[in-house]
Structures are given as structure tokens and as C-alpha cells.
Backbone as JSON Lines, residues from 0, in Angstrom:
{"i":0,"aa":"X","n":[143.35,5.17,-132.26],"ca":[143.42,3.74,-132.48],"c":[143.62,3.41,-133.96]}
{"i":1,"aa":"X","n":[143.67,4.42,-134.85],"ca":[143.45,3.96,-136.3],"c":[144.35,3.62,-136.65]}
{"i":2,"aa":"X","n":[144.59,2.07,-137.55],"ca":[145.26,1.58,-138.46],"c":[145.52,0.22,-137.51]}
{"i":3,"aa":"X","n":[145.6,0.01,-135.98],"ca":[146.34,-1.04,-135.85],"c":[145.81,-1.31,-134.05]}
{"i":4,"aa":"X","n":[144.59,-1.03,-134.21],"ca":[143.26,-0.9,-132.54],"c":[142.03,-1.14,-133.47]}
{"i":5,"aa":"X","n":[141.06,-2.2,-133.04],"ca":[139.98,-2.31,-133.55],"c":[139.12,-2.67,-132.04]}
{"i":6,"aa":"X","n":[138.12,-2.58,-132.57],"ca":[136.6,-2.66,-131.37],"c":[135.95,-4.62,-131.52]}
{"i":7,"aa":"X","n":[135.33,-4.59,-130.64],"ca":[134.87,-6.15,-130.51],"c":[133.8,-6.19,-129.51]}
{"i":8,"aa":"X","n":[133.02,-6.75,-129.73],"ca":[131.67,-7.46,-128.55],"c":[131.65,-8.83,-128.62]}
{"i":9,"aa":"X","n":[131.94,-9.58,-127.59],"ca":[131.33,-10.68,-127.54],"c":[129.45,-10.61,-127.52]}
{"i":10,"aa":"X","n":[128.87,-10.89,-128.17],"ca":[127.22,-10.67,-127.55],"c":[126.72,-11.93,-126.55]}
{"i":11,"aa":"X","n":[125.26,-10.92,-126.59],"ca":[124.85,-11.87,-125.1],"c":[124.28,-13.0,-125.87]}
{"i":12,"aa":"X","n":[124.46,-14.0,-127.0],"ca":[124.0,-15.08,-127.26],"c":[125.5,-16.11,-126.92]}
{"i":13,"aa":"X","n":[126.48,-15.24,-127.69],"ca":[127.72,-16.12,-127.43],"c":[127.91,-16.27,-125.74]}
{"i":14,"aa":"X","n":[127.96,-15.08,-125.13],"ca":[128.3,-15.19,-123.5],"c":[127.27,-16.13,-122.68]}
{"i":15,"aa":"X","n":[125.99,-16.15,-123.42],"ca":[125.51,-17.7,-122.64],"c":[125.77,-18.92,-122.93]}
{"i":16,"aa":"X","n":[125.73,-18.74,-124.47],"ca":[126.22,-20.1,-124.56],"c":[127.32,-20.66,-124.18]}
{"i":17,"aa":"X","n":[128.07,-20.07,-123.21],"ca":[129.65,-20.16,-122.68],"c":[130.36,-20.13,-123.62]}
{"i":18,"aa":"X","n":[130.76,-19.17,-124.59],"ca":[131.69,-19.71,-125.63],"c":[132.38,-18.4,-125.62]}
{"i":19,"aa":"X","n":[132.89,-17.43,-124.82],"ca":[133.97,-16.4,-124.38],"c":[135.37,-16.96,-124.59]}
{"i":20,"aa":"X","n":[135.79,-18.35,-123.81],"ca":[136.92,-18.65,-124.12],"c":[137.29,-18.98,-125.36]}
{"i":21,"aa":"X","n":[136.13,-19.66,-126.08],"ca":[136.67,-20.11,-127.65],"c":[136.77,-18.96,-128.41]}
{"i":22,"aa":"X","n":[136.27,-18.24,-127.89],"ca":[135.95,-16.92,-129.1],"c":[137.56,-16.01,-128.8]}
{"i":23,"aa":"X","n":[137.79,-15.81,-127.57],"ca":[139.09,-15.35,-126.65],"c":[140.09,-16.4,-127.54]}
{"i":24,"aa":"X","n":[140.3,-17.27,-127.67],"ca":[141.25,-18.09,-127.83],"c":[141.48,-17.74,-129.83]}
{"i":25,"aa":"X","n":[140.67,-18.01,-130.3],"ca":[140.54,-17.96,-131.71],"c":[140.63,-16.07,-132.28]}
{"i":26,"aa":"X","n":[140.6,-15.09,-131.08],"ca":[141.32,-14.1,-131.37],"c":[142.9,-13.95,-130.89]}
{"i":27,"aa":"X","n":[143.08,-14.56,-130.34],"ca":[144.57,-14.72,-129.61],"c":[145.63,-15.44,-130.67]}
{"i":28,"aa":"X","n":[144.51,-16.77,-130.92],"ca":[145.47,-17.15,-132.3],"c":[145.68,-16.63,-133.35]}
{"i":29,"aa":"X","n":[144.65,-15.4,-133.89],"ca":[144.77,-14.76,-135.08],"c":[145.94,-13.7,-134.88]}
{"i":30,"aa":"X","n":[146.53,-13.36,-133.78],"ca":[147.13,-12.89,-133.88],"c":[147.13,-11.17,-132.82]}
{"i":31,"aa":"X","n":[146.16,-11.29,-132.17],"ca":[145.68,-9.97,-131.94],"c":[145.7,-9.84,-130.18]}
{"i":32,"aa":"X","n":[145.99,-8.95,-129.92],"ca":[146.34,-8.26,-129.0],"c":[145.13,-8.02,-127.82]}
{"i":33,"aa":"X","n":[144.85,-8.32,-126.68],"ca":[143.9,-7.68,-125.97],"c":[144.53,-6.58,-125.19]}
{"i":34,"aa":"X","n":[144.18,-5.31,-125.81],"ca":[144.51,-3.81,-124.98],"c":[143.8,-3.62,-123.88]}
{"i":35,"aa":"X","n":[142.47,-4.1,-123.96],"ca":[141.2,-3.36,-122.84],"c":[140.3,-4.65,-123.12]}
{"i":36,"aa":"X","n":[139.45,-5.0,-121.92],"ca":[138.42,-6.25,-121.83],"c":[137.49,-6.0,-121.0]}
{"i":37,"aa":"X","n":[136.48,-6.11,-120.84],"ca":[135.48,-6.09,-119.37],"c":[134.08,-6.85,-119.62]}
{"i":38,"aa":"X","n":[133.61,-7.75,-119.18],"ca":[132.41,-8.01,-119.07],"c":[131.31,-6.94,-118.76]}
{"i":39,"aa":"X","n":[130.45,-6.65,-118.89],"ca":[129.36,-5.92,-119.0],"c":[127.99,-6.2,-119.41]}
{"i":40,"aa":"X","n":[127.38,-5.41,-118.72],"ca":[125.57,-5.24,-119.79],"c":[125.1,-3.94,-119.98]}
{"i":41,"aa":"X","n":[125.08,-4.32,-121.22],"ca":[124.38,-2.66,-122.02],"c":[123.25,-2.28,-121.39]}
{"i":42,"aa":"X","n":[122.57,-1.22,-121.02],"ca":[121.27,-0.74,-120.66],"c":[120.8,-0.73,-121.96]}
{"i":43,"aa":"X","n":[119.31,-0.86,-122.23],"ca":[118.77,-0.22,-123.35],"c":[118.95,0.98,-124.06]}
{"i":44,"aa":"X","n":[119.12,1.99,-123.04],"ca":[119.94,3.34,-123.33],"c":[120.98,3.46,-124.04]}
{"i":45,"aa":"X","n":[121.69,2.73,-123.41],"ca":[123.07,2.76,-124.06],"c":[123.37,1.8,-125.0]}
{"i":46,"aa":"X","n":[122.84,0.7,-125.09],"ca":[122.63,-0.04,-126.27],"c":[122.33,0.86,-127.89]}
{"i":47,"aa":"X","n":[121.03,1.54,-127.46],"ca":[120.55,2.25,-128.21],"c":[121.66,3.56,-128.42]}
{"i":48,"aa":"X","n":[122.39,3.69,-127.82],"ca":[123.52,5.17,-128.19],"c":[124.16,4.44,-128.67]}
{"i":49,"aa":"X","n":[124.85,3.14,-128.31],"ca":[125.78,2.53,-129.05],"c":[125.43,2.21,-131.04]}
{"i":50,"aa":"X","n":[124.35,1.86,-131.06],"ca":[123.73,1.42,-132.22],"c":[122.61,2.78,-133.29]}
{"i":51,"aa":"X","n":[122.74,3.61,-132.51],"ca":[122.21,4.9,-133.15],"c":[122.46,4.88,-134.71]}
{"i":52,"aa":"X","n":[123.75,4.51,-134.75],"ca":[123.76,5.25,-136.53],"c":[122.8,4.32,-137.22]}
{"i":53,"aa":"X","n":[122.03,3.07,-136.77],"ca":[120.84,1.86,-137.01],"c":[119.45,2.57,-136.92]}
{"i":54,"aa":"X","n":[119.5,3.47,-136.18],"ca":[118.41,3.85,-135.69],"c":[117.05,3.98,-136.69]}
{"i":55,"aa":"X","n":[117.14,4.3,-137.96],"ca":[116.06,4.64,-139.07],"c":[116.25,2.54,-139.59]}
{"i":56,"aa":"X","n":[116.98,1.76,-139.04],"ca":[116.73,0.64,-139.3],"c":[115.71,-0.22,-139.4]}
{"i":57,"aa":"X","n":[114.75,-0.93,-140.09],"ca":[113.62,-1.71,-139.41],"c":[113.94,-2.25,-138.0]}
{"i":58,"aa":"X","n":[115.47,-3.28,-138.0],"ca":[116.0,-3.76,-137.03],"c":[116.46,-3.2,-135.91]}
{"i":59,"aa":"X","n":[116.28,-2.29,-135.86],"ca":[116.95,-1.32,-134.28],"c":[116.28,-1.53,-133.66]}
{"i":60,"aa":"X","n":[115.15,-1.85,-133.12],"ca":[114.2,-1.79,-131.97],"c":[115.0,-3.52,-131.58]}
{"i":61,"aa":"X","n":[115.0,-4.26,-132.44],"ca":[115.04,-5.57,-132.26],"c":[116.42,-5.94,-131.66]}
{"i":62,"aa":"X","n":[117.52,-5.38,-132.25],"ca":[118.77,-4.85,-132.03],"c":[119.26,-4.41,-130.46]}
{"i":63,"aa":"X","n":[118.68,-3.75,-130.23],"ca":[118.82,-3.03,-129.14],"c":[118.51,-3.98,-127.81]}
{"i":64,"aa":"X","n":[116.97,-4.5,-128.12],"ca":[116.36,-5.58,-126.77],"c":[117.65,-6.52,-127.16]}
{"i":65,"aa":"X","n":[117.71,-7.04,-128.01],"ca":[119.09,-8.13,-128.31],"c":[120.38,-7.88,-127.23]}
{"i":66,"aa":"X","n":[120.61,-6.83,-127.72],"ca":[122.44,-6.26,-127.24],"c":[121.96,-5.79,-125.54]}
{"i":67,"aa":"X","n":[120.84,-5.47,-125.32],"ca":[120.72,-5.41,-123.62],"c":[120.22,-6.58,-123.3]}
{"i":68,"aa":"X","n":[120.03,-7.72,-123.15],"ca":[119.39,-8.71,-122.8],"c":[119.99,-9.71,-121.93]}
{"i":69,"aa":"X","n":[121.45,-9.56,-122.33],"ca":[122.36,-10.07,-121.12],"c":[123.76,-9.74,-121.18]}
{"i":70,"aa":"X","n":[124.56,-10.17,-120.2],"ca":[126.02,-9.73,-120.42],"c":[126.81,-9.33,-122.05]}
{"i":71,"aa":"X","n":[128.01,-8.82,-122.4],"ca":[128.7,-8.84,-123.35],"c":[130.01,-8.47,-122.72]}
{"i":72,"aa":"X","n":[130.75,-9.14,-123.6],"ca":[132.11,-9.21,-123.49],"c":[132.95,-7.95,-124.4]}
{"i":73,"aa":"X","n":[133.06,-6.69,-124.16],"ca":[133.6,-5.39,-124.78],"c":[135.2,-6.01,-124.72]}
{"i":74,"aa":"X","n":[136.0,-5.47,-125.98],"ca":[137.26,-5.51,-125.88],"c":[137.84,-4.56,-126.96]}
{"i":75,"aa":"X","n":[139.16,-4.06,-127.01],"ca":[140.16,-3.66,-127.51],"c":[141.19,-4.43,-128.26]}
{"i":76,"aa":"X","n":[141.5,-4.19,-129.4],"ca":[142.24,-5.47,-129.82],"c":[143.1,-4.41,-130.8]}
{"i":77,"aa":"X","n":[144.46,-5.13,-130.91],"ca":[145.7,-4.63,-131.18],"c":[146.44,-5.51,-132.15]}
{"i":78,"aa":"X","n":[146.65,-5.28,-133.25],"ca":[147.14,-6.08,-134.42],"c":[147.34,-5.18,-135.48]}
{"i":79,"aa":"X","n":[148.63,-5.01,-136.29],"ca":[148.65,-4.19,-137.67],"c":[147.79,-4.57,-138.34]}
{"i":80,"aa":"X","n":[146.76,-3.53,-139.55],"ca":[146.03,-3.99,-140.02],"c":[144.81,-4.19,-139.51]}
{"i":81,"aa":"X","n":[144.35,-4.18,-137.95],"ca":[143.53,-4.8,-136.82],"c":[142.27,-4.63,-137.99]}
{"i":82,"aa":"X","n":[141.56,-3.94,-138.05],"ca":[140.34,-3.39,-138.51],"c":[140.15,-4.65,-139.68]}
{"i":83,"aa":"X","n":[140.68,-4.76,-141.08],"ca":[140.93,-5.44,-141.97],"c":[140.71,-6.97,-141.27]}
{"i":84,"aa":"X","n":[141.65,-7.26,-140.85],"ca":[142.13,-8.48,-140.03],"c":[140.64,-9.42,-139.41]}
{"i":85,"aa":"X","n":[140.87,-8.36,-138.56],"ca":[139.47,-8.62,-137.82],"c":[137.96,-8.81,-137.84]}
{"i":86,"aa":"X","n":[137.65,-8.47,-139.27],"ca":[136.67,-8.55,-139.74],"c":[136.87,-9.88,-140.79]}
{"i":87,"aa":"X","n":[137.83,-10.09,-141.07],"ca":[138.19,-11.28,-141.89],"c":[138.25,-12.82,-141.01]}
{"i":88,"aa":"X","n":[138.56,-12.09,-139.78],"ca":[138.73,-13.67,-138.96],"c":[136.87,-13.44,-138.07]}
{"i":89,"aa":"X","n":[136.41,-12.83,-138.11],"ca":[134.37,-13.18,-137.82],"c":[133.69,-13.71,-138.79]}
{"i":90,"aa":"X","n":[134.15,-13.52,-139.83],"ca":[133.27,-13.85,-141.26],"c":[132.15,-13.27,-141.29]}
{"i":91,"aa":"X","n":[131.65,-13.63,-141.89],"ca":[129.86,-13.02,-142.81],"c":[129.17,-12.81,-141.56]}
{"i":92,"aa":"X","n":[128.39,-11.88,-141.0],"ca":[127.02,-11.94,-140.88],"c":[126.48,-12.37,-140.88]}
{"i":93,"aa":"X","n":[125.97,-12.88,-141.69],"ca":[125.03,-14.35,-141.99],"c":[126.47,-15.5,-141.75]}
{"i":94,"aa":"X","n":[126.1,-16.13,-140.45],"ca":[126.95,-17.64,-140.14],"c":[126.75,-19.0,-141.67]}
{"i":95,"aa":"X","n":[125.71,-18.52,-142.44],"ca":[125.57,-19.74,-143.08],"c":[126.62,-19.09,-144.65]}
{"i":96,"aa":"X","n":[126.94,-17.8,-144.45],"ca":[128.08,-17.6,-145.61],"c":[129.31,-17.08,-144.92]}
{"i":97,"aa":"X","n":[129.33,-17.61,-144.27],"ca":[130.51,-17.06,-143.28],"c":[131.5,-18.26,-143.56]}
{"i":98,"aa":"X","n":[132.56,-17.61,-144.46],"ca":[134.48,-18.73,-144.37],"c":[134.12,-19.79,-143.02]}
{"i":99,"aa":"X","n":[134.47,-21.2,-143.63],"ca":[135.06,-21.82,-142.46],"c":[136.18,-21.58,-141.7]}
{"i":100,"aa":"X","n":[135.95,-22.16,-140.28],"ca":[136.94,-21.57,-139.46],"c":[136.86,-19.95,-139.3]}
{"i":101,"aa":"X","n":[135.84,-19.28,-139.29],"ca":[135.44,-18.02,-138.72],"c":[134.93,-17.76,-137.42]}
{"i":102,"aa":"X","n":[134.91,-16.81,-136.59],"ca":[134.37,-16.84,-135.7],"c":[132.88,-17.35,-135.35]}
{"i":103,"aa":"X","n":[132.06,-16.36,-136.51],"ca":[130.81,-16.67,-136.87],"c":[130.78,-18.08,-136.92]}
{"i":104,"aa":"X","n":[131.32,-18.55,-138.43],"ca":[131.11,-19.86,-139.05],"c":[131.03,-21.06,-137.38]}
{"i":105,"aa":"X","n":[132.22,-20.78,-136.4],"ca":[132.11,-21.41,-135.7],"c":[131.1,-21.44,-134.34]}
{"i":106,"aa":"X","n":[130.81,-20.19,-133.96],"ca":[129.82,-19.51,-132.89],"c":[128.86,-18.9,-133.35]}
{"i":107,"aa":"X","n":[128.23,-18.69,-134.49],"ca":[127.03,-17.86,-134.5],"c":[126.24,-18.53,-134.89]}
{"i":108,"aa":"X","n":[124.75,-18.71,-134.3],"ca":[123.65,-19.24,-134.75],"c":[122.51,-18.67,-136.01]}
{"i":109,"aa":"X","n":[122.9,-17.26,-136.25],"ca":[122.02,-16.83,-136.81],"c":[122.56,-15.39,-137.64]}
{"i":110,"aa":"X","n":[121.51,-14.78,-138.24],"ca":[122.08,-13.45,-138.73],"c":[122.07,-12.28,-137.98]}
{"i":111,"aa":"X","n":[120.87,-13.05,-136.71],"ca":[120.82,-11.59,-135.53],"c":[121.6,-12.01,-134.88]}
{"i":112,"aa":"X","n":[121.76,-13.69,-133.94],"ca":[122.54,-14.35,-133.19],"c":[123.48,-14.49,-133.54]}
{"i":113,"aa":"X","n":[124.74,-13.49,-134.1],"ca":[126.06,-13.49,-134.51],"c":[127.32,-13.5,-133.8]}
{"i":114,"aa":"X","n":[127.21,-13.89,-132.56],"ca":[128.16,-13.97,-131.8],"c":[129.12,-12.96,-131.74]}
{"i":115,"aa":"X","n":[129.33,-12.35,-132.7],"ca":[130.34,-10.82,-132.13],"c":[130.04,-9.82,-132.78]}
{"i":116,"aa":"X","n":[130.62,-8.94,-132.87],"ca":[130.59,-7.54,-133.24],"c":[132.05,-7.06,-133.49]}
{"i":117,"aa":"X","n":[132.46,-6.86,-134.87],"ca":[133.54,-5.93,-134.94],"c":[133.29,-4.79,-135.94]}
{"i":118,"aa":"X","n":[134.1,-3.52,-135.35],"ca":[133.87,-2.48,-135.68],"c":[134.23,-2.44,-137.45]}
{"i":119,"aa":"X","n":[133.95,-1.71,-138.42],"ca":[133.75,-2.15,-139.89],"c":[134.66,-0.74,-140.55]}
{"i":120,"aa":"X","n":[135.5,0.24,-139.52],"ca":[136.13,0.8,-140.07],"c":[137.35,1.54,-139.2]}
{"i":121,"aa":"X","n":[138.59,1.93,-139.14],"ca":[139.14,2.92,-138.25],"c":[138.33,3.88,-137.47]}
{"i":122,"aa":"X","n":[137.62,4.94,-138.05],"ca":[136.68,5.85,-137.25],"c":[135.96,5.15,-135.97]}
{"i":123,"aa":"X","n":[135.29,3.94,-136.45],"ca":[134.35,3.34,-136.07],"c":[134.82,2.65,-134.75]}
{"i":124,"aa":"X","n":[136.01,2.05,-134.69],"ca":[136.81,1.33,-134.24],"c":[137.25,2.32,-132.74]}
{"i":125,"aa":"X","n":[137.62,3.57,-133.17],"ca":[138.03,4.55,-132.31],"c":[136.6,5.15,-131.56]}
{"i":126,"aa":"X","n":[135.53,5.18,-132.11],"ca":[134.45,5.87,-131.67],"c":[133.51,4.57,-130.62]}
{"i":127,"aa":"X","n":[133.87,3.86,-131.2],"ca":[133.53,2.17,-130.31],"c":[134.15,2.3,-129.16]}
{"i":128,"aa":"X","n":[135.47,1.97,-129.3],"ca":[135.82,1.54,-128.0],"c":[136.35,2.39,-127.12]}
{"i":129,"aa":"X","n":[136.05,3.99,-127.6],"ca":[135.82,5.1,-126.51],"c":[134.87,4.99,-126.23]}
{"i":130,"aa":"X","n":[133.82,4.2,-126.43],"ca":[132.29,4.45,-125.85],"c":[132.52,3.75,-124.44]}
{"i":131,"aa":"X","n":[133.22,2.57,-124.62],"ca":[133.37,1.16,-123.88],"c":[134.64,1.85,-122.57]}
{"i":132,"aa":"X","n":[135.1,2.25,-123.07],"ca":[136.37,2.27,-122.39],"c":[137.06,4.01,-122.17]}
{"i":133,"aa":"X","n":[137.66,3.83,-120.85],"ca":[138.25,5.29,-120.8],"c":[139.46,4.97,-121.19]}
{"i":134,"aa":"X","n":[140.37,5.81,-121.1],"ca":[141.71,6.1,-121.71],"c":[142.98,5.0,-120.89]}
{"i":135,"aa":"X","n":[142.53,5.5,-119.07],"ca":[143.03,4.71,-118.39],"c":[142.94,3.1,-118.38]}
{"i":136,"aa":"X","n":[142.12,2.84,-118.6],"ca":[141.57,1.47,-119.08],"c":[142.05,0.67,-120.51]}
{"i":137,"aa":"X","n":[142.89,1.57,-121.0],"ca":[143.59,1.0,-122.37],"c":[145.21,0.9,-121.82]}
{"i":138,"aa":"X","n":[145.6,-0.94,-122.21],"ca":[146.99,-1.25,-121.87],"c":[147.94,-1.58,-123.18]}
């Protein structure tokens, strides 16, 4: 996937608050590609495999109940540049320094309640959304 495939979560704060389509729509306009999509819920298990390299984190325990707690929206996304790109159109982490017109800026309530997840490097990106996804499952 490297250079032009990046990774994505909708989380389970955005997927209740119904806001999948806005979040869907405002990656579509940036430009980016959906390869692979599926609704899902993390087990704690696998939450916790997903988020491992956190693990010596204060926040991992907290992290983990978070990302299993209800549905998420896993995807594949396809754009030159994707990785770069894509982290530029979520903004900050923290929603309250997050660019206007960001994903965040527009959907995230908080610094835990961040409404998505994108992967923060090529490796990462490839090791993500093989977790999520088999081979066949990428279009």
C-alpha cells in the first residue's frame, strides 16, 4: 500500500453520533478513493492487538474500552500522497487545534473522542489495514 493506500477508522463516538456519511462525504471530496470499507466492532482483544504499539501508554487501558465499545467504520483509502493527505484533511488530535474544515475540527468532540483514526505513516498504513482486511477484500 505504500505511497498512495492509507488506513482509516471511523470510531465508535463518530458512528453514534450518526456522522459516517459526513465523514464518508468529506473524504470523497478530498479526493480519496474507497478501496475496502466494512462496519465492524473491535473485541477488546483485538482492539488491544490493534493498539499494542500504546501498550506501555498511561492511555491504553482507556483506549482500548473506547475503540471496543461500539461499532467502527474500517476503511482503505486510495489517493497519491494518501498517508500525507490524509492526515492533513483529520487535523489535530486535539479538535480544539485542529485546521478548520477538518475532519476532527468538524466531528470530534474531544482528544479521546476524535472521530477517526488515520494511520501516521506508509508501514503503518500497510500493517493497519492488513489487520482489517484480507487481500480479497481490497478493490
Amino acid at each position: 500500500m505504500a505511497g498512495n493506500k492509507t488506513f482509516t477508522m471511523i470510531k465508535p463516538d463518530a458512528v453514534k453520533a450518526g456522522n459516517i456519511g459526513g465523514i464518508l462525504k468529506m473524504i470523497a471530496d478530498g479526493g480519496f478513493r474507497i478501496v475496502a470499507m466494512k462496519l465492524t466492532k473491535l473485541s477488546k482483544e483485538k482492539a488491544g492487538e490493534f493498539y499494542e504499539i500504546h501498550k506501555e501508554r498511561p492511555f491504553y487501558g482507556e483506549l482500548v474500552d473506547f475503540m471496543s465499545g461500539g461499532p467502527i467504520v474500517a476503511a482503505i483509502l486510495e489517493k497519491e500522497n494518501a498517508v500525507e493527505d490524509f492526515r492533513k484533511l483529520i487535523g489535530a488530535t486535539d479538535p480544539s487545534k485542529a485546521e478548520p474544515g477538518t475532519i476532527r475540527a468538524v466531528y470530534a468532540k474531544s482528544i479521546g473522542e476524535n472521530a477517526v483514526h488515520g494511520a501516521d505513516s506508509d508501514e503503518n498504513a500497510l500493517r493497519e489495514g492488513s489487520f482489517h482486511f484480507a487481500q480479497v477484500e481490497m478493490f
